[in-house]
N, C-alpha and C positions, 0 to 999 in steps of 0.2 A: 504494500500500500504506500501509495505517496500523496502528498498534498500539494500543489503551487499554486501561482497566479496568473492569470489569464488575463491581460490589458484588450482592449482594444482601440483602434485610434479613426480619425477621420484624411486617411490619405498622408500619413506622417508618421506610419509605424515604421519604418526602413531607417528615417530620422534618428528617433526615438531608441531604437536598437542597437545604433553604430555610437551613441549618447552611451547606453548604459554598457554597451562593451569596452567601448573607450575608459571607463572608471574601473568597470570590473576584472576587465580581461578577459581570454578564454575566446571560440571558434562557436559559430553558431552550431547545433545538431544538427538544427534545419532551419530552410529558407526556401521557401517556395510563394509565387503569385498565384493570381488566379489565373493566367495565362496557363502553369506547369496542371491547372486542375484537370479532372477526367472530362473527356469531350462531353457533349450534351447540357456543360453548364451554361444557363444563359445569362452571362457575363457581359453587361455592356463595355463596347469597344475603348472606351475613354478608363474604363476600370481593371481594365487586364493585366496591370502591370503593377498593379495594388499589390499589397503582401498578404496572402492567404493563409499563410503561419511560419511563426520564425520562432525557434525555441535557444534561449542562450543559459547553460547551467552557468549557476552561481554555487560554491560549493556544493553540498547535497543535494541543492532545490534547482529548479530548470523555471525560469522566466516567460513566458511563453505569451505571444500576442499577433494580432493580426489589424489589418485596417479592415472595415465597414463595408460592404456594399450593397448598391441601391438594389439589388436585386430579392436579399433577404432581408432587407426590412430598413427604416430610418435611417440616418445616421446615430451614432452614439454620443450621450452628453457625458462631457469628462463629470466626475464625480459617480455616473455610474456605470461607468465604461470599464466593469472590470466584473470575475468571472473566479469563483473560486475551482480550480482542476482537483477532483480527486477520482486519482487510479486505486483501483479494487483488486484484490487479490486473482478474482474472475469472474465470470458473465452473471455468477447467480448470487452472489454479492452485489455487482452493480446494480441487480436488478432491485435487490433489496434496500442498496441506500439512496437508490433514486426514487422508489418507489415511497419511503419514508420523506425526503426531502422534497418530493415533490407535494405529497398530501396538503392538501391547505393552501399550496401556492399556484403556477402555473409551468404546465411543461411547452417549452419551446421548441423541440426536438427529442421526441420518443425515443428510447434505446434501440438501436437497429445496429446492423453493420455499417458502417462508413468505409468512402472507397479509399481510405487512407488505410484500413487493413485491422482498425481499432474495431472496438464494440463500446457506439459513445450514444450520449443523450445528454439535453441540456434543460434544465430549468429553473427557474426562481420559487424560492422555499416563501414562505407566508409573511416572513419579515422582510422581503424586499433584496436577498440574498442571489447572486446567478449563482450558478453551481454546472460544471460539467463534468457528467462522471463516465469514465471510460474502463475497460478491461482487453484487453487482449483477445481477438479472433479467435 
């Protein structure tokens, strides 16, 4: 099990990244756009080259954020533009801490497979919390 943080930014996360790598140090894990996404995403043209997720460990814990796009919804407001990540031991754990953390609140994205290879789901718990909890395929 692990816990981190999830930013997300409006067209400024690449910025923002090479900011806190610059303090911290260390190689990103990953860095991908929405351009590197699986075909069939409809990704307007002007957004493709947005960062779709970029993960930078800071000792034990891994940073992780991506920019917005119009396609899934608003823009995000800094102050609630961030996303607690907990990974689960496995699939029937995640289902159970989403399953509790979603109760009372709202699910944004159901637990399913994602074409990133994870088993993820996202939602906001009753206090106004994001939460995405992921396990391994």
């Amino acid at each position: 099990m692990s816990l981190n943080t999830y930013l997300t930014f409006d067209d400024n996360c690449r910025q923002v990244f090479e900011f806190y790598r610059s303090i911290f140090g260390g190689e990103f894990l990953a860095l991908m756009t929405y351009r590197d996404g699986p075909e069939g995403m409809t990704i307007p043209e002007a957004e493709l080259d947005r960062i779709m997720h970029v993960s930078l460990p800071i000792g034990s814990n891994v940073l992780m954020g991506s920019d917005g796009c119009s396609a899934f919804g608003p823009p995000p407001v800094v102050g609630d533009n961030f996303a607690i990540s907990f990974r689960a031991d496995s699939r029937e754990h995640a289902d159970e801490i989403f399953a509790k953390l979603s109760d009372g609140g709202a699910v944004k994205w159901p637990m399913d497979d994602a074409f990133w290879g994870d088993y993820f789901g996202a939602c906001t718990d009753k206090f106004g919390i994001n939460w995405q909890v992921l396990a391994a395929s």
